[in-house]
N, C-alpha and C positions, 0 to 999 in steps of 0.2 A: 504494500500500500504506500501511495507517494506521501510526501508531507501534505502537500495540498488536500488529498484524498479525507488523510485524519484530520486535517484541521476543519475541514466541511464536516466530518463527522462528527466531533466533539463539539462544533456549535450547535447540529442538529441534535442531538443528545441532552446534552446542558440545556438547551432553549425547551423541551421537552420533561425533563426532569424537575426545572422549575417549578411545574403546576404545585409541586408536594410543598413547598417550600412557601410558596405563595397565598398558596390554600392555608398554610397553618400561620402566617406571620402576617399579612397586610391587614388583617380586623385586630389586631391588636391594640392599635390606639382608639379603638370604637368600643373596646369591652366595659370602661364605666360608662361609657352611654348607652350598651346594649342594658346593662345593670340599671339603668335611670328608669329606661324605655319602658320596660318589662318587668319592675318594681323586685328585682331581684335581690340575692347576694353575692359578691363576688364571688364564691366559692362554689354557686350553681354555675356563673357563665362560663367560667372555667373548666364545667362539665363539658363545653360544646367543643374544648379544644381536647379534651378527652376522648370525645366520639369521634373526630377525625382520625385521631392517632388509631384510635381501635380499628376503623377501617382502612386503616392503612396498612395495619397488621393484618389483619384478617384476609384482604383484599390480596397482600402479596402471598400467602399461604397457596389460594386457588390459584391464582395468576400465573406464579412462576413453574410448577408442571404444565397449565396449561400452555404456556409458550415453548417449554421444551416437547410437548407432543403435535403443537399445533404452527409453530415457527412465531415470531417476535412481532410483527406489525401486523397483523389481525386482533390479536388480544389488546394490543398498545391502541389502536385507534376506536375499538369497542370500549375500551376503561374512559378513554377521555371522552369521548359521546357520553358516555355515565356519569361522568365530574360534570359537563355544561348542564343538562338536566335537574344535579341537582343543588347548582350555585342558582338556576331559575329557582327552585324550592326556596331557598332560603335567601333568595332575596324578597320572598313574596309573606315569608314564613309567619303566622299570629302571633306567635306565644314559645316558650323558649323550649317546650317541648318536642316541638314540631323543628323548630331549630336544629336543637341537637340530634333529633332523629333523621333530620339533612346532613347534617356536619358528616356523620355514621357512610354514609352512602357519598358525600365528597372524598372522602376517605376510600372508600373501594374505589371509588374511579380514577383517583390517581394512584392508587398503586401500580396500576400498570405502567405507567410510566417510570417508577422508584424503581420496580425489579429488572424493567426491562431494557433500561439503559446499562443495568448490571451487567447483565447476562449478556450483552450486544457486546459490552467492550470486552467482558470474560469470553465468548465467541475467537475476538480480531487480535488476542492479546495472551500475554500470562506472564507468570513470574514477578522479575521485578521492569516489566517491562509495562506488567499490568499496573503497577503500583503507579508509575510516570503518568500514563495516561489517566488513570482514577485521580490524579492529582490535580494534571490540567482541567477534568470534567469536573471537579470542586471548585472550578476558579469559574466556571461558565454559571453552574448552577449556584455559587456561594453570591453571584452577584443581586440573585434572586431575596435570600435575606437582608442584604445590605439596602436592596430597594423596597422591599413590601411595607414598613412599616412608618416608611416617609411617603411613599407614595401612597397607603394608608390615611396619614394623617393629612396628607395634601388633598385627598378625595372629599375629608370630612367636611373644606374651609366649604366644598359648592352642595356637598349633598348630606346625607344623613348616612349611617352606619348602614344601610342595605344599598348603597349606592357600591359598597364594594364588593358585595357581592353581583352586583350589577356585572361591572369590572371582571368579575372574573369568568362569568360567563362569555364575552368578548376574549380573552385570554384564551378560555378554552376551543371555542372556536378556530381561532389563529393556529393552535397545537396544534390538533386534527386537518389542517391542510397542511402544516408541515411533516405531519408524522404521512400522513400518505402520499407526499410527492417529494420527503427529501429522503428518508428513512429505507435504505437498501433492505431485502432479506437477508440475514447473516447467519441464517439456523438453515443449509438444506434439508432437503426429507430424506435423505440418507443417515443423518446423523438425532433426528428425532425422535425421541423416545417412543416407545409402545407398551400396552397392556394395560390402561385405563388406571382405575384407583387402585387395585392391588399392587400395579408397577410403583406408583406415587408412593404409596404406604413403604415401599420395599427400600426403595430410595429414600424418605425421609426415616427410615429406621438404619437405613447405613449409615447415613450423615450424622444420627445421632448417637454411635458407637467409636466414632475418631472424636478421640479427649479431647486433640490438638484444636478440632476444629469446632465443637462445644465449647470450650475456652474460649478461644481466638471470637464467637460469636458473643458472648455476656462480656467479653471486654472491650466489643464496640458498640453494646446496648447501654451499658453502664456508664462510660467515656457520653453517650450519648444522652443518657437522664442528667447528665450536667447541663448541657442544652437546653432539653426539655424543663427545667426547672427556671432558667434566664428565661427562656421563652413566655414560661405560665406566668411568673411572677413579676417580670419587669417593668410591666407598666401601671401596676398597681405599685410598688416602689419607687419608681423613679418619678410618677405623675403624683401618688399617692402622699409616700412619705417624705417624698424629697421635692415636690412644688414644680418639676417642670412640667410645659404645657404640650401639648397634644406631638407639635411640631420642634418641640426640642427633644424630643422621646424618641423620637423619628431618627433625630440626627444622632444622639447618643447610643443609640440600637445601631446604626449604622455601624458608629466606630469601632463598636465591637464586632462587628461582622465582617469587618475590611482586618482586623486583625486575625481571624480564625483562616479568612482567606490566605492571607498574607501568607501564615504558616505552611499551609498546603502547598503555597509554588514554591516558598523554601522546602519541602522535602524533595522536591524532584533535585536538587541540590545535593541535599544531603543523599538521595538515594545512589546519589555517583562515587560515593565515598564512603557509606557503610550500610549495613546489608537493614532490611525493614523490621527484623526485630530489634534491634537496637537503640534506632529512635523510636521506636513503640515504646521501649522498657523508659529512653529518657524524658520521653514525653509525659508521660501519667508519672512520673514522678515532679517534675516539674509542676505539671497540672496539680498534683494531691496539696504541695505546698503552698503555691497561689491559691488555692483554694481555702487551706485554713489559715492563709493569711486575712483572704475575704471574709472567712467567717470570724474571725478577731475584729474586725475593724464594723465588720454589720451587727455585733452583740455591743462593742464599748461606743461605737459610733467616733472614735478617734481617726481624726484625717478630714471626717463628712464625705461631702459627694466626692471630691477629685481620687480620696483614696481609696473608694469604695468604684469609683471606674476604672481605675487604675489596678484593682488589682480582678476586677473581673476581666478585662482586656488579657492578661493575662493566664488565666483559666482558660478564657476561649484560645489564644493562642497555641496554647500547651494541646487543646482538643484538637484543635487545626491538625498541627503533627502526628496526634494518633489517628483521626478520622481515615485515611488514606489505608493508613499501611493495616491495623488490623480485618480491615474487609478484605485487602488484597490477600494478607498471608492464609489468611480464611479459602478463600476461594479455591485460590494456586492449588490446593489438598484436591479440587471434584473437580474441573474441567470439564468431564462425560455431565454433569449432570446441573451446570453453570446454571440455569433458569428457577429449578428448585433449591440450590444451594443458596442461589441469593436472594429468594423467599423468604428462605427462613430465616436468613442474616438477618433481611429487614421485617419481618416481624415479631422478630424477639425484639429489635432496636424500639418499634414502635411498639409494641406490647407493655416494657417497660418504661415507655416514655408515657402511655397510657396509664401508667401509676404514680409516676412523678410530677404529671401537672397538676391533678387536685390537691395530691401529699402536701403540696406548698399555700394553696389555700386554706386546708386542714390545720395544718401549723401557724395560720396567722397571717399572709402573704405580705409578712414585713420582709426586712432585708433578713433578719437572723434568720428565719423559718428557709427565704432564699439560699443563703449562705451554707446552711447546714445539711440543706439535702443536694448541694451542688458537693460540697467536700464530702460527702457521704458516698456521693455517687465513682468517684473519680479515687477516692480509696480502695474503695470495694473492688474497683477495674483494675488497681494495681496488685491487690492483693491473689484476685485470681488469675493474673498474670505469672506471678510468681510460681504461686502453688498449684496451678491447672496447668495452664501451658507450658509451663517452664521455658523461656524463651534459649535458655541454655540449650536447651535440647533440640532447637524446633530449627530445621531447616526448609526455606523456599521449595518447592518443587517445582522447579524450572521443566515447562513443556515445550516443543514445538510451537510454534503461532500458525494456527489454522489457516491456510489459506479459502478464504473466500472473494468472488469477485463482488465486487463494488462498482452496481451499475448506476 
């Protein structure tokens, strides 16, 4: 494949993989006024970023056998026809019930896009060649957080909190003629799985018998509930407890998202000079101590805002670095079975991100209840890093790169 080839393909990917990103982060600065609208508490609305996450988990579970038996852009272009349908739902939506029972089913419908950009690059790629390109594909899709939540709060100045869901149904649309006219087939039918749910079941119980890749899968679900926890709770603390407005929220969510990015195209850096469990291992340590730096400074409140963004900037940065490499190292282990392996990456990732974003309303949705289930989280990833996977032990499995034509 030319350079030009992958660089079309990683934008068509990235521009596609955004919907998940989009979906869970541009109503963000709308959640106390979805809270106003619908006479709620913050720790219900907070449920509708729950029902996303779960269909997103759940949605990649079916999805990814389905594209290993049924090839990549039929299921990808059917999931997102199912996101525009039901961003209609809930931009139309009465009551937060009806809400959240859309968010549920935004959730399926972008899963196809989450798993299926996986499996597309786990197809054209592997190794740590996989790891490069998973990098640059975080730098396409990571611009999608940096922008949801200013473009978000830019949406609010002309319209009300379903104006973005309006948005995103326009979004989705847009996806769905790039996913059918830019999106090659990268799955032939010679290499497509066979034998319906029994085959699925056979495969999702091989995958769950390699430790290394069990491991390597909760230490980028966990890595990943440090996200989800910034995500639920930031705009209730930075709008809430610390006074800014809709549109400084915007811009302060950003800067931390230009830092997680940041990270990601320094690994392709670092991946030139040491092998991807090693900045795995230095990354979630760096991450575990910015983190209980953060959670020091969000219980004494010493520093205020600069050093309470200052050191989540770093948490995310530190996540940056792991994000890439443990889905790669992940993967690299199943090749034959790319579609379902990166199912179930992503939804353990959002399964558990499904329990991290009300956790934080639960506890308060101050900065400490933030703090503490972010360091909690990012512990925990390094802890079964250690004792699971033992990265000591764990080498890449370098494959051949499949060739396929890219028409």
């Amino acid at each position: 494949m030319s350079r030009g080839q992958r660089l079309r393909l990683i934008l068509v990917l990235g521009s596609l993989i955004a919907v998940g990103p989009l979906t869970i982060d541009m109503y963000l600065p709308a959640l106390p006024a979805i809270v106003d609208d619908f006479a709620i508490n913050s720790a219900t609305v907070q449920l509708t970023l729950t029902g996303t996450l779960v269909g997103l988990a759940v949605g990649q579970l079916v999805i990814g056998p389905l594209s290993d038996a049924l090839g990549r852009r039929a299921p990808l272009i059917a999931g997102t026809a199912l996101h525009v349908v039901a961003s209609v739902g809930c931009a139309l939506a009465p009551n937060i019930t009806v809400l959240g029972a859309l968010r549920v089913v935004q959730g399926l419908g972008a899963a196809a896009a989450a798993v299926i950009a996986m499996a597309v690059v786990r197809d054209l790629f592997s190794g740590t060649s996989f790891a490069r390109v998973l990098s640059r594909l975080l730098l396409v899709m990571g611009a999608a957080p940096v922008l949801a939540p200013t473009l978000g709060s830019e949406l609010l100045r002309w319209t009300q909190w379903r104006g973005i869901f309006a948005a995103l149904v326009v979004f989705g649309v847009l996806l769905m003629l790039i996913a059918a006219l830019g999106l090659p087939e990268t799955l032939p039918p010679g290499r497509r799985q066979r034998g319906g749910v029994l085959s699925t079941a056979r495969l999702y119980r091989s995958l769950l018998r390699d430790r290394a890749f069990v491991g390597l899968v909760l230490v980028a679900a966990l890595a990943m509930a440090a996200i989800f926890a910034y995500v639920a709770g930031s705009s209730f603390v930075l709008q809430g407890q610390y006074g800014l407005s809709e549109q400084q929220f915007g811009f302060a969510f950003g800067a931390g998202a230009i830092g997680l990015i940041g990270a990601t195209q320094g690994n392709v850096r670092l991946l030139r000079r040491y092998p991807p469990q090693r900045i795995l291992m230095a990354a979630l340590l760096i991450g575990a101590v910015a983190a209980l730096v953060l959670l020091g400074v969000a219980v004494t409140g010493f520093g205020g805002l600069p050093a309470l963004l200052a050191s989540l900037w770093l948490v995310l940065a530190a996540t940056g670095l792991a994000m890439p490499n443990a889905p790669a190292l992940a993967l690299s282990r199943h090749g034959e079975a790319a579609g379902t392996a990166s199912a179930l990456l992503g939804a353990v990732q959002f399964g558990v991100g499904a329990l991290t974003a009300p956790l934080v309303g639960v506890l308060g949705n101050g900065a400490a209840a933030m703090g503490l289930v972010i360091a909690g989280g990012l512990l925990a990833a390094l802890v079964v890093l250690l004792l699971v996977v033992r990265p000591d032990r764990l080498a890449m499995v370098e494959l051949d790169p499949v060739a396929v034509a890219v028409h």
